[in-house]
C-alpha positions as CSV (number, residue, x, y, z in Angstrom):
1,X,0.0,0.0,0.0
2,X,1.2,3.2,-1.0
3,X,1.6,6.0,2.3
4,X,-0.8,9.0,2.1
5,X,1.6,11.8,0.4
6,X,0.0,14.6,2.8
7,X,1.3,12.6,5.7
8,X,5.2,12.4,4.6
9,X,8.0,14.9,6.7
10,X,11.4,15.2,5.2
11,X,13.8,15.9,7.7
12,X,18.3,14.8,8.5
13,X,19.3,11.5,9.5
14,X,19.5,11.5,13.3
15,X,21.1,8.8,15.4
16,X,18.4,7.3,17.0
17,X,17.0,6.5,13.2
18,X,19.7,4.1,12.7
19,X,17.8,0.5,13.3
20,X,15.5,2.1,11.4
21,X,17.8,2.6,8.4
22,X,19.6,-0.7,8.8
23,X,15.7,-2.2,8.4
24,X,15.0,-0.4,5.5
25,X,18.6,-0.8,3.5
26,X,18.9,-4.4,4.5
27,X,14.9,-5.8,4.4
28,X,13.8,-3.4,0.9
29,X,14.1,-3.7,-2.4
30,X,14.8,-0.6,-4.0
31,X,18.4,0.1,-2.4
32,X,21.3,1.7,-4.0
33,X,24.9,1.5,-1.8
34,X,27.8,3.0,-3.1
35,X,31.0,0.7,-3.5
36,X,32.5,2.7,-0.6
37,X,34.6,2.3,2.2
38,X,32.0,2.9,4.9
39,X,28.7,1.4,5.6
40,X,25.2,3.7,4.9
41,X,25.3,4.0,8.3
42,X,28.7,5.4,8.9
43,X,27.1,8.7,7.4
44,X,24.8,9.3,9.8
45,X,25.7,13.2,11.1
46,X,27.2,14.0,7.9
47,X,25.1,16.2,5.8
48,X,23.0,15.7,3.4
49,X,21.4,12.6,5.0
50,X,17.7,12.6,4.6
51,X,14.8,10.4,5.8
52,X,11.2,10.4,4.3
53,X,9.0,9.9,7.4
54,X,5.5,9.2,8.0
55,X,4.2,8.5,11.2
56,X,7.3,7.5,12.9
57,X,7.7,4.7,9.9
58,X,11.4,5.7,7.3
59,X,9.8,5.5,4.1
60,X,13.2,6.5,1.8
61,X,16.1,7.8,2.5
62,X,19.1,9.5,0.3
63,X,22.8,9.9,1.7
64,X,25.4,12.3,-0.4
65,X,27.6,13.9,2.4
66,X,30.7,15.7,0.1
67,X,34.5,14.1,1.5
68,X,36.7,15.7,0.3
69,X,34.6,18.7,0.3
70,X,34.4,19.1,-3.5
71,X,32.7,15.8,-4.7
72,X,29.8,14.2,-3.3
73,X,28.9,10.6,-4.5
74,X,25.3,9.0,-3.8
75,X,26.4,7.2,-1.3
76,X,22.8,5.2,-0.3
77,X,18.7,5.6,-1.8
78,X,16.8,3.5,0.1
79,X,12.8,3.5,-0.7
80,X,10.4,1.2,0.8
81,X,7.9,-0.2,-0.8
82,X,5.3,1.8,0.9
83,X,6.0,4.7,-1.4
84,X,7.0,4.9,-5.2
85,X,11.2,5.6,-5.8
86,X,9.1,8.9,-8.0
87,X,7.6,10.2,-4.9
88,X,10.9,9.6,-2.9
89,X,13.6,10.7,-5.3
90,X,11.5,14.5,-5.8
91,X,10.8,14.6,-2.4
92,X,15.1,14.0,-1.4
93,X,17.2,15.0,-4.0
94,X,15.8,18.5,-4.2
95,X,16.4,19.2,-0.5
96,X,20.2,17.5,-1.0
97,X,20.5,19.8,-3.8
98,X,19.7,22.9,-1.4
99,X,21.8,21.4,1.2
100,X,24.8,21.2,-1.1
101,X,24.2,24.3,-2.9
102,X,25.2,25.8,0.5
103,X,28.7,25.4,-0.1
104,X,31.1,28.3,-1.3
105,X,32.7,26.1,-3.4
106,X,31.8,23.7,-6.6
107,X,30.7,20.6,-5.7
108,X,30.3,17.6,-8.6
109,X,27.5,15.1,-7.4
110,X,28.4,11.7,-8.7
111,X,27.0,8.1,-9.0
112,X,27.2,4.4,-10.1
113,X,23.7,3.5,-11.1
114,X,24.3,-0.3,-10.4
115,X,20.2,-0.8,-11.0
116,X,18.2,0.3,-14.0
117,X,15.4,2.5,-11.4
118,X,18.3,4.6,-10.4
119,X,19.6,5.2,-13.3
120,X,16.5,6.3,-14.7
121,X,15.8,8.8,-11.5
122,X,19.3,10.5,-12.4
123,X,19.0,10.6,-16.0
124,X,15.5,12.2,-15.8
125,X,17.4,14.7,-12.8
126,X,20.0,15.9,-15.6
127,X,22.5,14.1,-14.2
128,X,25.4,13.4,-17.4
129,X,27.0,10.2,-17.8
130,X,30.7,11.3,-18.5
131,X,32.3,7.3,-18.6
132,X,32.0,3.6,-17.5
133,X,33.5,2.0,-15.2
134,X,35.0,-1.6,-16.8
135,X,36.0,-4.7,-14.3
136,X,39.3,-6.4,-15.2
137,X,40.3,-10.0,-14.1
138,X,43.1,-12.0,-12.8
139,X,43.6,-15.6,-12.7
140,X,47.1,-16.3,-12.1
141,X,49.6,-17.4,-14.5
142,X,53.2,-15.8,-15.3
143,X,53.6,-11.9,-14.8
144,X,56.2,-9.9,-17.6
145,X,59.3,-9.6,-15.7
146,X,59.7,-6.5,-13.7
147,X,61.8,-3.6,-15.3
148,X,65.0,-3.2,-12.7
149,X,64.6,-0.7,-10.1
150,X,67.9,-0.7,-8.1
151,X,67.0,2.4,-6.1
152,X,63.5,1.7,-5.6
153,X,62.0,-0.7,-2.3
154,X,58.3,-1.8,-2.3
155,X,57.3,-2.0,1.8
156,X,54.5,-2.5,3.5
157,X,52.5,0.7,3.9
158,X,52.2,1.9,7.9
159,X,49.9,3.9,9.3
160,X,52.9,6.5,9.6
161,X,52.7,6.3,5.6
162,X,49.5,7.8,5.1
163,X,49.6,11.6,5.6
164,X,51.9,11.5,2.3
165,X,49.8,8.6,0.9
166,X,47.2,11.4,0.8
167,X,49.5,13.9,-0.6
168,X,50.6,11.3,-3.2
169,X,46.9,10.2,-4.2
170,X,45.8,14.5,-4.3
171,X,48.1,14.4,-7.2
172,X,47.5,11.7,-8.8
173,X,43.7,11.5,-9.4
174,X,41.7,14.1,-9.9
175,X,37.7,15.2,-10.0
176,X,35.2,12.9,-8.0
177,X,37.5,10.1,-8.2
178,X,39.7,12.1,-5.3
179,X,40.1,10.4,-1.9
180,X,40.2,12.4,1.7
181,X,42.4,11.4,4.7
182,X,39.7,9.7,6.2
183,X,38.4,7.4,3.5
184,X,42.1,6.4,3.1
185,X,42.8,5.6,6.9
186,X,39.6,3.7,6.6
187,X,40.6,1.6,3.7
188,X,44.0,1.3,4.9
189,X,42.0,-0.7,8.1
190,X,40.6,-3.1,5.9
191,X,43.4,-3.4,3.4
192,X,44.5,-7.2,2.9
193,X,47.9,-5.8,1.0
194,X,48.8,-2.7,1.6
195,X,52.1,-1.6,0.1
196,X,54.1,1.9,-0.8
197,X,57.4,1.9,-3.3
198,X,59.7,4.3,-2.1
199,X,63.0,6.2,-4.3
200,X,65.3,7.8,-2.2
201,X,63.1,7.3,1.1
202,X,60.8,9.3,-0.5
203,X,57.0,7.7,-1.2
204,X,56.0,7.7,-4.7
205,X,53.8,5.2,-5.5
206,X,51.0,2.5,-2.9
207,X,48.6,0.3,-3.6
208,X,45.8,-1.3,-1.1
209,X,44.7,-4.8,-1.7
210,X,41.5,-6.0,-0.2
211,X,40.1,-10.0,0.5
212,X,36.6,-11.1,0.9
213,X,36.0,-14.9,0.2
214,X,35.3,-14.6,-3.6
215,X,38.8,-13.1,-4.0
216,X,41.6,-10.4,-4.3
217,X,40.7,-6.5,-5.4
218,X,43.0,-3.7,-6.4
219,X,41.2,-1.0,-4.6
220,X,44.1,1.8,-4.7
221,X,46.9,2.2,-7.4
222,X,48.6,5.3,-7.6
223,X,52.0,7.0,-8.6
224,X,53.8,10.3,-8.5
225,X,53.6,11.8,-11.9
226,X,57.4,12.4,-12.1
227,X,57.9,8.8,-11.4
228,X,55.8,7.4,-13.7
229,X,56.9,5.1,-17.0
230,X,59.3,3.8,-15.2
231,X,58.2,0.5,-13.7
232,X,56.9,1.9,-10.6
233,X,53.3,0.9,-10.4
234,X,53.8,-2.1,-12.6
235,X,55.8,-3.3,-9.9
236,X,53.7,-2.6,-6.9
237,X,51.1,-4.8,-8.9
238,X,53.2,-7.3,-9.4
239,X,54.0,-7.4,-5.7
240,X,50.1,-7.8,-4.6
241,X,49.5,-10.4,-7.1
242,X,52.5,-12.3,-5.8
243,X,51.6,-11.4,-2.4
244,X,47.8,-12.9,-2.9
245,X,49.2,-15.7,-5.0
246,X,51.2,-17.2,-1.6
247,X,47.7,-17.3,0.5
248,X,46.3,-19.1,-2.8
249,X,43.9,-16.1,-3.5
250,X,44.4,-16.2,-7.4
251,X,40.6,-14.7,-8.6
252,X,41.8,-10.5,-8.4
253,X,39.7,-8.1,-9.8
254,X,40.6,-4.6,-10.2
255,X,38.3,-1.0,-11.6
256,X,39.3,1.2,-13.8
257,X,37.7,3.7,-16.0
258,X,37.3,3.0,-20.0
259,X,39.0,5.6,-20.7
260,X,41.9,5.4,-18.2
261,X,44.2,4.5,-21.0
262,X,47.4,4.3,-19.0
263,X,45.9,1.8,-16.0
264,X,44.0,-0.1,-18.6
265,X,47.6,-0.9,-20.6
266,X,49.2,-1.4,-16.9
267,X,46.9,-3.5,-15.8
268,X,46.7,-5.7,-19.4
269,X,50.6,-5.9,-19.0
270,X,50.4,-7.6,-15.8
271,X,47.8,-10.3,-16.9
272,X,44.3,-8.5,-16.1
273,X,41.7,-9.2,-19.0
274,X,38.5,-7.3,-19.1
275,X,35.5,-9.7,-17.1
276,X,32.6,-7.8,-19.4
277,X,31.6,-6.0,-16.4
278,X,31.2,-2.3,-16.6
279,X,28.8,0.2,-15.2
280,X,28.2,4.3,-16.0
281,X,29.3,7.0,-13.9
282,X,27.1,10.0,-13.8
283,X,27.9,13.3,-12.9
284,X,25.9,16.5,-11.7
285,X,27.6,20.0,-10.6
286,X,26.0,22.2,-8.2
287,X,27.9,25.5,-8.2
């Protein structure tokens, strides 16, 4: 049964909401969940977080809380089936879009539709698709020897390591695919291989590796600009593979966008073949 639309609040997240949120990401059908770090509800506090509400019962909710401060994914729509995804996506994304608008500086509003209803809310919000997202595989076998480095040492990454991590990763990607200090401290946590390459005792390249029972992923790759073409992140690959190959993890997966030229020929080098996955990334900017 559709809710009575004269009966619906919109109002922020608020703590006490959260069983309520878990019931509604976890027991509902229409739910889209970033690829993220953190949990939906590890963005309760952060702003926007909205909640359709109608007589104490979360009918929707729609997370997109900037970090950094200039890029703001959709990080969780959750509608139950109580009301249409319609009636919840005009009744959220225009307060988010006030919310955001706030901000004295550009923000780009991003998403991975991973379901065809979301995708269809955004496109019909103006929302651009600017590039896919394509899913390469690994399934052991021999890697391309490893161009000589005799000054540079591949280490395991500490927690030390991550104030210029950040630094390093600033530089090296750019627009929404940016990460803060936070979100890498947080991945860094759940890392399964987490490795930097250093020249000179002087970071210039990490990768994080993460496990789950299905497999390996490459969830991190960067390196300095100055220091790249020469072997650098090819080897810090290499590493992790060999790394995951001694716990007999041999099914890695790694992301990269289509038209990421340089990490799609990096990546093919080292053995990764596309899976036929891929999914579009959409963009909005509020300014």
């Amino acid at each position: 049964m559709i809710a009575n639309l004269r009966q619906l609040t919109v109002r922020s997240a608020a703590e006490d909401d959260r069983q309520r949120l878990a019931n509604l990401v976890h027991f509902e059908t229409h739910i889209h969940r970033h690829l993220d770090w953190r949990s939906p509800l590890d963005w309760v506090g952060h702003h926007p977080y909205l909640v359709v509400e109608r007589n104490g019962d979360l009918l929707a909710a729609l997370a997109c809380p900037p970090d950094p401060p200039n890029v703001a994914w959709i990080r969780l729509v959750a509608v139950s089936s109580q009301i249409t995804v319609q009636r919840a996506w005009g009744e959220l994304w225009p307060r988010a879009q006030s919310q955001l608008s706030e901000s004295t500086s550009p923000i780009n509003v991003a998403a991975i539709p991973l379901q065809n209803w979301f995708r269809k809310l955004i496109e019909e919000s103006d929302f651009i698709q600017t590039t896919n997202v394509v899913v390469l595989i690994w399934k052991g076998g021999e890697l391309s020897p490893v161009m000589k480095m005799e000054t540079a040492m591949i280490r395991l990454m500490n927690f030390e390591d991550l104030t210029k991590v950040e630094e390093l990763d600033a530089e090296a990607f750019g627009g929404v695919w940016q990460n803060s200090q936070s979100c890498l401290e947080t991945a860094f946590r759940q890392a399964a291989i987490a490795t930097v390459a250093e020249i000179s005792g002087e970071i210039v390249g990490y990768q994080i590796g993460t496990a789950t029972a299905m497999g390996g992923h490459l969830a991190r790759l960067a390196v300095k600009s100055q220091f790249q073409g020469i072997g650098v992140g090819y080897s810090l690959v290499c590493d992790m593979l060999s790394q995951f190959e001694r716990r007999n993890i041999t099914n890695i997966t790694v992301n990269t966008q289509e038209d990421n030229l340089i990490s799609l020929s990096l990546y093919q080098k080292a053995g990764f073949r596309r899976s036929g996955e891929e999914f579009p990334v959409y963009q909005y900017p509020i300014k």
